[in-house]
Each structure stands twice: as C-alpha cells, then as structure tokens.
C-alpha positions in Angstrom: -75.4 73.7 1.2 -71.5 73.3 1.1 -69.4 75.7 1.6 -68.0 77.4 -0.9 -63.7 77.3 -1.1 -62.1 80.3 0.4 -58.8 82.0 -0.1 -57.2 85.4 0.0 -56.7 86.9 3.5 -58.4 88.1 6.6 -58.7 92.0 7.7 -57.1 90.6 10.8 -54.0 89.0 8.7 -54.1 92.6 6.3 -53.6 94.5 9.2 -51.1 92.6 10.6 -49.6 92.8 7.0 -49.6 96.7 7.3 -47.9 96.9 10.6 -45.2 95.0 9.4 -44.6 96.9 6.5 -44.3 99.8 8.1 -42.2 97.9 10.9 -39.7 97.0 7.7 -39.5 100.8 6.2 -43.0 100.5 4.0 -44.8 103.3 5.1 -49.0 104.0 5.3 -48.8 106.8 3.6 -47.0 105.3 0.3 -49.5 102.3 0.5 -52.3 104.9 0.8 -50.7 106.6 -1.9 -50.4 103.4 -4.4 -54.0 102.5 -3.7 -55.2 106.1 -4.5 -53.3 105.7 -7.8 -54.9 102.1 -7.8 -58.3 103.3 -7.5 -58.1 106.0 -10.4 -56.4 103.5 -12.8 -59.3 101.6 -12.7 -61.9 104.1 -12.9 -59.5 105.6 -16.0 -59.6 102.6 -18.0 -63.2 102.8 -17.9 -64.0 105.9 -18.0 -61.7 108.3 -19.4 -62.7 110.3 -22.5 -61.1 113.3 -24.3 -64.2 115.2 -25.1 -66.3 115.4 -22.0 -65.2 115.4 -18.1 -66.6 112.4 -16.2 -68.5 113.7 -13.1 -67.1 111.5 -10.1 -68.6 112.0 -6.9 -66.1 110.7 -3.8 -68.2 109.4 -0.5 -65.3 109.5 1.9 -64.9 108.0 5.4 -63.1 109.7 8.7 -60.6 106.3 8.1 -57.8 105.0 5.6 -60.5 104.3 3.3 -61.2 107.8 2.8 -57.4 108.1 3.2 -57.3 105.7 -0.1 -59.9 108.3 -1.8 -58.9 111.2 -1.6 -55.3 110.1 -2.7 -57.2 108.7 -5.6 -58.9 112.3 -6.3 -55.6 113.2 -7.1 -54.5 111.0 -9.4 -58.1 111.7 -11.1 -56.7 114.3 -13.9 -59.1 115.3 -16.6 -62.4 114.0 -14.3 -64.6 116.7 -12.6 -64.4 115.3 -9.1 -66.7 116.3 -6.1 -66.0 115.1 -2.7 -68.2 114.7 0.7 -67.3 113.7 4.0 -69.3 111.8 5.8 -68.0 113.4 9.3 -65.9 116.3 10.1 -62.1 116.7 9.1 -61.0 117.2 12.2 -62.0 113.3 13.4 -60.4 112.0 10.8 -58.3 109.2 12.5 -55.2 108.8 11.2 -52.1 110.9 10.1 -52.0 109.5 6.5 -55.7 110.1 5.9 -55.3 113.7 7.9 -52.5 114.7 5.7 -53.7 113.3 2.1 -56.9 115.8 3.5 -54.5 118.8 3.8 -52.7 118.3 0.2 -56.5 118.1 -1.2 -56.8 121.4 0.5 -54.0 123.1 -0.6 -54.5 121.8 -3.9 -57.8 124.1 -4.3 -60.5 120.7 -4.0 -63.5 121.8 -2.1 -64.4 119.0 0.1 -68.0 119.2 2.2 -68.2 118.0 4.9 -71.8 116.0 5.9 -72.6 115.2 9.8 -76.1 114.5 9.9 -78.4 112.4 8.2 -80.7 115.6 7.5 -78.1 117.2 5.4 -77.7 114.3 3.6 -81.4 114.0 3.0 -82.1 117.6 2.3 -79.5 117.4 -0.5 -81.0 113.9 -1.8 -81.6 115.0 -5.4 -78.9 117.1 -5.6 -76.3 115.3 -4.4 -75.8 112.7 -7.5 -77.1 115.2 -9.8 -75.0 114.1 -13.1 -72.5 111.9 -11.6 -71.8 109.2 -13.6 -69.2 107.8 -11.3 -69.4 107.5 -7.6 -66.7 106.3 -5.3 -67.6 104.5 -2.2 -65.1 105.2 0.6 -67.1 105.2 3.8 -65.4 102.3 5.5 -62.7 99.6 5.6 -62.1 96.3 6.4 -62.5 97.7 10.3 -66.0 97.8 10.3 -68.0 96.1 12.7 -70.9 96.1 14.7 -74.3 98.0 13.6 -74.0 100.7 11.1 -75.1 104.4 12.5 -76.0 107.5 11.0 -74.8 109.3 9.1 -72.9 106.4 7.0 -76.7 104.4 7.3 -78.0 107.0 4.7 -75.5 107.6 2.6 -75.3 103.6 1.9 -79.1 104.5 1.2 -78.2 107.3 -1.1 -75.3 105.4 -2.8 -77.5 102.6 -3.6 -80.8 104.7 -4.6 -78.5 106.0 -7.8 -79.1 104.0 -10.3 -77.9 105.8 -13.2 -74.4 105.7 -11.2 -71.4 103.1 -11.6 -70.5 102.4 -8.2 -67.3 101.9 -7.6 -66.4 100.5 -4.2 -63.0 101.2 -2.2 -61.2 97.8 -0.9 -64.4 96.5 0.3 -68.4 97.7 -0.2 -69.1 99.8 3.1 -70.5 97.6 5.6 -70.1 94.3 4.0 -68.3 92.2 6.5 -64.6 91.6 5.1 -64.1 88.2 6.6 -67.5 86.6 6.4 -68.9 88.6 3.5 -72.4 88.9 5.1 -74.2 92.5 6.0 -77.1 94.1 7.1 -77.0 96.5 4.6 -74.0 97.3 2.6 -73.5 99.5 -0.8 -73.9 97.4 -3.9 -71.3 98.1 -6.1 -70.4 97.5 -9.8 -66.9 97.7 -9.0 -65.1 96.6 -6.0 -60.8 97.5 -6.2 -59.4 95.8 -3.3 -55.2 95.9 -2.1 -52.8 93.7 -2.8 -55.3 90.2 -1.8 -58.5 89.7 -2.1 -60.8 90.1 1.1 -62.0 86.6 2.3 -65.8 88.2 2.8 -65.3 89.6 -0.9 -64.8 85.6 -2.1 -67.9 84.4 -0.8 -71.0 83.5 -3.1 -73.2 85.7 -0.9 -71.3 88.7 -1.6 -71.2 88.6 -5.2 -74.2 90.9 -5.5 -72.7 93.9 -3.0 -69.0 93.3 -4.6 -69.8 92.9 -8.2 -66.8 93.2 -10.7 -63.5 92.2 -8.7 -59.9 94.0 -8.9 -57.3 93.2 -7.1 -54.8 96.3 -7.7 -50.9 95.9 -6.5 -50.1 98.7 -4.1 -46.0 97.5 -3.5 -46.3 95.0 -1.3 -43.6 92.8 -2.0 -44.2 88.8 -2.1 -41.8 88.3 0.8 -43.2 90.9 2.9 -46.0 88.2 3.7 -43.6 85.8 4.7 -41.6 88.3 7.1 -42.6 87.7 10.6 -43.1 91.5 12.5 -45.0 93.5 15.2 -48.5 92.4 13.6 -48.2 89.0 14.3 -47.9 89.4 17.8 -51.5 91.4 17.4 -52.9 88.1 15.6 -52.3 86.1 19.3 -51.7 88.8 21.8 -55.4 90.0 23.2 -55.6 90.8 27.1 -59.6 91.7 27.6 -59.9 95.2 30.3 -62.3 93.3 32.1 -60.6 90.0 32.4 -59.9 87.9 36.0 -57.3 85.6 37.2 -56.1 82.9 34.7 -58.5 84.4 31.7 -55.4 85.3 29.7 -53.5 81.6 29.8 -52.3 78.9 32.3 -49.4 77.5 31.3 -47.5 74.6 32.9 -44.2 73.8 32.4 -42.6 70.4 32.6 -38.8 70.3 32.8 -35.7 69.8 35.1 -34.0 66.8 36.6 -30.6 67.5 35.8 -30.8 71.3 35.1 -33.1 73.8 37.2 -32.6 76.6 35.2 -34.0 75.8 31.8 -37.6 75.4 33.2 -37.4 78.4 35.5 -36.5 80.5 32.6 -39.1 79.3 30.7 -41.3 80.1 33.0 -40.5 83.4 33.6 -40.3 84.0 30.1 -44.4 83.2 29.7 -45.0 85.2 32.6 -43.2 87.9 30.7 -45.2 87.4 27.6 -48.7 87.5 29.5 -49.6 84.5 31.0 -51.7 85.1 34.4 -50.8 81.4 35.9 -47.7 79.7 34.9 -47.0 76.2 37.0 -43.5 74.0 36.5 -44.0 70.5 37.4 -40.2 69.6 38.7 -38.4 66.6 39.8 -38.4 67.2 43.4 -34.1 67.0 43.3 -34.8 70.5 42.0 -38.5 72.0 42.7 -37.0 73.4 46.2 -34.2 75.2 44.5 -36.4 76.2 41.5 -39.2 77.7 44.0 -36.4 79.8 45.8 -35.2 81.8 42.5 -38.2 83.7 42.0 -41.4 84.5 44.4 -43.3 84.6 41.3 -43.4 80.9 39.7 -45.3 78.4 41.0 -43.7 74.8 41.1 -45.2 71.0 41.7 -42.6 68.8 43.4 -42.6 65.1 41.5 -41.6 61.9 43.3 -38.3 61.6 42.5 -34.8 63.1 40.7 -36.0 62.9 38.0 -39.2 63.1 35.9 -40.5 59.3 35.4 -43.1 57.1 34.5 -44.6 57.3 38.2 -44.6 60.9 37.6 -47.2 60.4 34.3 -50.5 60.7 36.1 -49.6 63.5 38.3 -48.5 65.6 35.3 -51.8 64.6 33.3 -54.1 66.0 36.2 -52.0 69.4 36.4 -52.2 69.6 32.4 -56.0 69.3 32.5 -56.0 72.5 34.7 -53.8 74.3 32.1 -54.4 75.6 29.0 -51.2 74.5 26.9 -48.3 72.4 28.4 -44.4 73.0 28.0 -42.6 70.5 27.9 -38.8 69.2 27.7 -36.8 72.2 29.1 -33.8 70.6 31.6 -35.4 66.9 31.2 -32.0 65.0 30.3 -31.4 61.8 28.9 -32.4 59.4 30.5 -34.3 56.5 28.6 -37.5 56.4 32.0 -37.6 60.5 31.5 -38.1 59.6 27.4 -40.7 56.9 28.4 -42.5 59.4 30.7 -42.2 62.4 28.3 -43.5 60.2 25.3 -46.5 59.4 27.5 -47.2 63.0 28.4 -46.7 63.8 24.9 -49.3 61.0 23.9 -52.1 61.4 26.1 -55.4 62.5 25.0 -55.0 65.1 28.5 -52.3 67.0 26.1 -54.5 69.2 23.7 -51.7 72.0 23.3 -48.4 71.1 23.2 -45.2 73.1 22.9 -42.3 70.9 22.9 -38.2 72.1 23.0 -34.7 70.7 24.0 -35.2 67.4 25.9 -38.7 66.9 25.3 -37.6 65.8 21.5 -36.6 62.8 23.1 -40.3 61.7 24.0 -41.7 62.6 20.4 -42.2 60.0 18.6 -44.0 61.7 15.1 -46.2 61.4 13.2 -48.2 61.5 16.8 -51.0 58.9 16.7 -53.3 60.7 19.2 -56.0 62.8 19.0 -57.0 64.8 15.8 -57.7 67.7 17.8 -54.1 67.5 19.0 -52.2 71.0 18.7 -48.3 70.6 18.7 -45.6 73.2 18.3 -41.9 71.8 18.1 -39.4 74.4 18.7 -35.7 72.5 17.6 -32.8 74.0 16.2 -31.0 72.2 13.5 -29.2 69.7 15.5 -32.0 68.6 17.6 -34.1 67.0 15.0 -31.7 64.1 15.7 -33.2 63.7 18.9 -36.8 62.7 17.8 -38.2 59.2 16.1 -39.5 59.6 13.2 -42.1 56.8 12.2 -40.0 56.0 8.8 -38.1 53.5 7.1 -35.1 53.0 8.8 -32.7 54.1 6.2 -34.5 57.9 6.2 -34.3 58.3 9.9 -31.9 60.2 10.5 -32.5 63.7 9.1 -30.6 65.7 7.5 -31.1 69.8 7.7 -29.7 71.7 4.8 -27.0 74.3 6.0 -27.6 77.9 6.4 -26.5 79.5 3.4 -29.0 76.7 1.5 -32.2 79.2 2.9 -34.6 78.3 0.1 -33.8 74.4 0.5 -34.2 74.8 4.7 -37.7 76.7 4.2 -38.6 73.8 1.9 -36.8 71.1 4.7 -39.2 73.1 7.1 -42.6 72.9 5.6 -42.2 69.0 4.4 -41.6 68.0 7.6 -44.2 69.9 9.2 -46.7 69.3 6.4 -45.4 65.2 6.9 -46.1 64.8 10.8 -48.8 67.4 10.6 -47.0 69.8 13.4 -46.0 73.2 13.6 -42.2 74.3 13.3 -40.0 76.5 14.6 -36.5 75.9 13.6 -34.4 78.5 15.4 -31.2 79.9 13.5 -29.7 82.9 12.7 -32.6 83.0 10.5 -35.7 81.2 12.2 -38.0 79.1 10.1 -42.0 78.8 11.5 -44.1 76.5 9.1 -47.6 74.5 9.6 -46.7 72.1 6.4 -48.4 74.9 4.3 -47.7 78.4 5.5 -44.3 79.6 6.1 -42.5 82.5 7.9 -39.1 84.1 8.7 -37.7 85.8 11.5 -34.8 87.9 11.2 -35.0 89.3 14.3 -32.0 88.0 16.8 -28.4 88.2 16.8 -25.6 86.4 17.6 -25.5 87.3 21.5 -28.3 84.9 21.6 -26.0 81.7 20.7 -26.2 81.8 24.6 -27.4 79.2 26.9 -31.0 79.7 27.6 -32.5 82.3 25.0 -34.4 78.9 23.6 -36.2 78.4 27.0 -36.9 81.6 27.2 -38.9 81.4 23.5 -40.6 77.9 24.5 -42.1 80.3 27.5 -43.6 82.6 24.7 -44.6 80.4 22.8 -46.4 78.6 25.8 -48.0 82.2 26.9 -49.5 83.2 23.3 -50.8 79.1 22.2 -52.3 79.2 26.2 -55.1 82.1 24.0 -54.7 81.6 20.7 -56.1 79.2 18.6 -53.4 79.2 15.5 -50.3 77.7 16.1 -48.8 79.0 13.2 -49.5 82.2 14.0 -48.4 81.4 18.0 -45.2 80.6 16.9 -44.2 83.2 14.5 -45.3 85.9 17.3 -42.9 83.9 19.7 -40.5 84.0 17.5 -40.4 87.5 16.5 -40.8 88.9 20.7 -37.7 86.6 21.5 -35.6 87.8 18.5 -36.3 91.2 19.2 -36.5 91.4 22.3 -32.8 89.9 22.0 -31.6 92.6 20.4 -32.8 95.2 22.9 -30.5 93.0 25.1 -28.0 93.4 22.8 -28.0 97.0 22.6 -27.1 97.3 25.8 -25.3 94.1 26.9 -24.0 93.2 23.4 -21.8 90.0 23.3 -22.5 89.8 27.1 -26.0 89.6 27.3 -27.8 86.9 28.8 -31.3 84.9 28.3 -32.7 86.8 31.2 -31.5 90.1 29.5 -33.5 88.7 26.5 -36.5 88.0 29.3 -36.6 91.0 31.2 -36.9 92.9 27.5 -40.1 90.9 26.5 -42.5 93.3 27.6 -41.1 96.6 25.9 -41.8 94.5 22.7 -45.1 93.5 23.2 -46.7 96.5 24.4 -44.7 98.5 21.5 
C-alpha cells in the first residue's frame, strides 16, 4: 500500500524549535504555560457546565508533558480535578515542570504520587471512580524505546475506562511521534497537540490511538520557524561516546593555487566544528607552506601550481575516501582550474558537495549528474556572477535583489535553489539558507566579519556537519548559525579587529553551548 502524504513536523524539528525560542527570549515555562491554558480550553468547550463539577482525573509524567498538565489543572476553574503522578516529585526533570509542581502545591491541589505498578493496581477500581474526563500526560514526544512500569499499567488503566473521555496531551503516551506506530499506546478521544501537528499523529495507523485532532497555538510566532538558532546545530551535530577515528566525518578540502590561506582556514574551521579527519588536496606551489601553518591538517601535494585537469583523477580517489568534499577556497581564475573544478564537481565520485568562492567557477547548474547528488553552494551576493547557469542567454546573468528588499532576496533564494535543485547559503548581513522549498535566516554575525576569510571558515562547518548529516538544509543552517555566532564572540572581544581565525578559534564554545 502507498504511503500515505505527511506533513507537520518531527519531535526532532519541535525540539529544535523550542531551543530556539528560548535562545530568542521565548521561555519553557510561558510555552508550558500556553499549552496548560491550551489543554483546558479544549476540555472547557466540551465540557464545562454550570450545574455539576466535571470530575477530571490528571495522569502526569516526571517530564514537560506533565509540565503541560498540571499548568492545565490550573486553568481548570469550576472542574473537580484529581491528579496522580506516575513517579516521584522529586525526579521530575525539568525546572518548568518542577516549578509548575510547586505553584500546584502551594495552591492547596493534592497531588499522589504512584511508583509502583502494585499501587496502581490495588487502586484499580478506585482510581477512575466517577471521572468523566481523564488527561493523559505520561509522556512526550521524547519517548522511545520499550515502555516500563509503572507508565505500562497506567496506559492499561487509562485504556480499561471506558466510561472516560480521554484526552491525550500533545501526543497519546507511547505512540511514536515521528512514525506514529506503538506497542501499546493510550487510545484517546482527544489528542491537543502544540503549535504543529506531530508527523506520527498524521499517519493512517494512528488514527485509532489519536482520535479527534487539535492543534492549539501556544505563541509561537510564524517566523520563529524560519529563525535559524542553537537547535539546529542539534539536528546535525551528533558525536556517538563510543565512536573511533573518522566515525564523526572525513572531510577533504580542495583549494589553493594562488592563495594558501583560504583552504587552511577552511580546514581548520571543520576541524573546529567536529570533524575527526580533515585532508586539503593543494597545488604543490602551496601544500609545503600550507602543511607548515598547523601540525594538525593534513595536505595532498598535486602536480603542479595550480589545480588542473591532470590533477582530476587524483582528487576523485581522495574524495571516495571522504565523506563530503570542499571545494573552491583559494582556486583562482584560471580557465584549466574551472575545467578541473567542473570535472570534480561532475563526477559521479562527488556524492556531497559543498562549494564556495572560486569553486563557483566550475559549476555549471542545473548539475546533470547523479540524482543522489548532494550540493551546498555557499555564495554571497556578488558571486552568483561567477557560475553558468544552463539558461537562455539573455537571463544569465543574475540579478540579486539588494538588502533592504529581504522578502524579495528570500524569494531570489528559494527559486533559485528550488530551479537547479541545490541548497543555498547566501551570506549577508542577514544570511539566507533555502533547499527550493524550506527557508531560514541567520541573524547571527556582525559587521567585523566583512573580513577576509570568515567565508572559508563557514564552508569548513558546513563541510564538518554534511560529512554526518544527511539534510543539507539543515547542514547549512547549523553552519550558518556556529559561524555567525561564533563571530560575535570574536567580536566581543576583538570588535572591528577581529579576524576569521578569531571567528575559528570561537567555534567550539558554540557548539558545545
């Protein structure tokens, strides 16, 4: 059977989505806060009578989902509300869900507190008794993995009440969020999720644990989503404990001829982003001078000054050994270095490929290649002129709207990424990242960074995070956001006078932030 269509947004995505929020002055707690009032609005409209008190029975996790409920027990007025949970208070796991626990407190709710299957058991009969409304709260969109006890019988319980409209907190307890599949899972009447629907809640297969949908609106603004933050470098950046030697990216860079610092700094700059190997495959007027600035890069000598068509098969055999190539930093102008870089480009060997400064030269888009091709340009505005674009003549040369014209560059950005199906990154004061479909903005960055070699620097990121991630959307919005901020951790200290390997040396304090 087909498929079904999905949209809305994965757990990893919402997460990244809350960590940027709260990066950008949205707190947890008034997002917990909205979707406690979320939660109750619901159950109100449903629910809510003048001459009898609804009995609402709360089953509350040790996470934000129990967070989320027992800020909704609040905003319950005029309901006789009971709440259980499943664990102890003092393991609850985060501050927001902690404090909305105290307020309950203080507030006079008695809260019980369940922490073995037993109880639960013992109380069987009891613990329904009259509810007409019962809140499922046990766990988020975190849950993975096998389902233990205590939370294995309360699903149990949950779903042995059938006299009960269930009413299930952003997702049914262990349904899976992004696949929508489960073991076992409460089976809800009601499921209010935040601000997007759960991809898992969309699928056909879930309909009978989700039942009725609600999306409810917790202040997320619109643009929020398109704001690139600290949660997108979580979407790429993910170094395993127990991992050897190259497991977390090889990265080879190609570049320099007629510069030797462009390359070395972009190689440095994936090293300081994670990458275990990084290799730069140098003209050999250069590879001796690029090997003594730092005992830590690796470099291929090429057969002559400067990278050429001789050159081609070499580089293909070092790219197979790598897990993304870089390519274009220092190259020059040369019309044999656009032949050779064109070829590189081209070749079937080139799976993942970031390419910045001369390397725009060599691209020749739409790419007719491979469809399994993965390519990440990283321009600013005045190097689109550099590429050839497969076009009528006349509509060759492009033409980048200006800065203050944001809407119509976003637009600029995701046609032209959508046409020669590529990933963006047009740096600028404000940087542009689009797949032709998706978009994102980085505000991070100031105008220290106008100096030379800050854009090697973010080809190196971007090398390091596509060299383990799979999205190159989300590669490049990560690079984007480490170099910008990183920048201006440079510019705190150095301000006007900062330099690319200030930017560099600052990559790590953003990353493990």
């Amino acid at each position: 059977m087909k498929e079904e269509m999905v949209e809305g947004i994965t757990s990893g995505e919402m997460a990244a989505l809350d960590e940027n929020c709260k990066f950008f002055g949205l707190s947890p707690l008034q997002l917990m806060e909205n979707a406690g009032a979320g939660i109750a609005n619901e159950i109100k409209k449903r629910f809510e009578r003048e001459e009898e008190k609804v009995k609402i029975t709360i089953i509350a996790g040790k996470g934000n989902n129990g967070g989320d409920a027992f800020a909704a027990a609040r905003h319950l007025h005029g309901f006789d509300v009971e709440i259980l949970l499943i664990g102890r208070s003092k393991d609850l796991r985060t501050e927001e869900a902690r404090r909305n626990w105290r307020i309950l407190k203080a507030s006079g709710y008695e809260i019980k507190e369940i922490t073995d299957s037993s109880e639960l058991k013992a109380r069987e009969t009891a613990l329904f008794a009259d509810s007409e409304v019962i809140m499922d709260a046990i766990f988020g969109t975190g849950v993975r993995g096998k389902i233990r006890e205590p939370e294995l019988t309360a699903i149990d319980l949950i779903n042995l009440a059938k006299d009960a409209f269930i009413v299930a907190v952003d997702i049914p307890s262990g349904l899976d969020p992004d696949t929508g599949e489960a073991e076992k899972a409460v089976r809800a009447n009601l499921t209010v999720t935040f601000h997007k629907p759960k991809r898992g809640l969309l699928k056909r297969d879930a309909k009978k644990y989700v039942g009725e949908l609600v999306v409810a609106n917790i202040g997320i603004p619109d643009v929020m989503e398109k704001l690139a933050g600290p949660g997108d470098i979580r979407m790429v950046e993910k170094r395993k404990p127990g991992s050897h030697k190259g497991d977390n990216g090889r990265v080879l860079i190609v570049g320099g001829g007629p510069f030797f610092g462009a390359p070395t700094l972009a190689a440095l700059g994936a090293l300081r982003a994670g990458a275990d190997w990084v290799t730069i495959a140098a003209p050999k007027s250069v590879s001796s001078v690029i090997s003594s600035l730092s005992p830590n890069l690796i470099v291929q000598p090429l057969n002559s000054e400067i990278l050429v068509e001789e050159d081609v098969p070499e580089v293909l055999s070092l790219i197979k050994k790598h897990d993304v190539v870089v390519i274009g930093m220092g190259l020059g102008e040369a019309e044999e270095t656009k032949r050779a870089t064109k070829l590189i480009i081209e070749d079937d060997a080139s799976k993942r490929v970031v390419v910045d400064a001369d390397g725009f030269y060599g691209l020749h888009l739409p790419i007719q290649t491979l469809k399994n091709k993965l390519v990440i340009i990283t321009p600013h505005a005045g190097e689109f002129s550099k590429m050839e674009l497969g076009v009528k003549s006349k509509e060759r040369r492009v033409k980048v709207p200006p800065e203050d014209m944001m809407e119509e560059r976003i637009n600029f950005v995701k046609d032209f990424s959508k046409l020669n199906k590529i990933v963006t990154l047009m740096k600028g004061p404000t940087d542009i990242i689009s797949d032709g479909t998706r978009v994102k903005i980085n505000k991070k960055g100031n105008a220290g960074m106008t100096v030379g070699g800050t854009g090697d620097v973010l080809a190196g990121i971007t090398g390091a995070f596509f060299a383990i991630a799979d999205d190159p959307f989300k590669v490049a919005t990560a690079a984007a956001f480490v170099n910008g901020a990183a920048g201006d951790l440079a510019f705190e200290e150095k301000g006007y006078g900062l330099l690319a390997t200030d930017v560099m040396e600052n990559i790590p304090k953003i990353i493990k932030n």
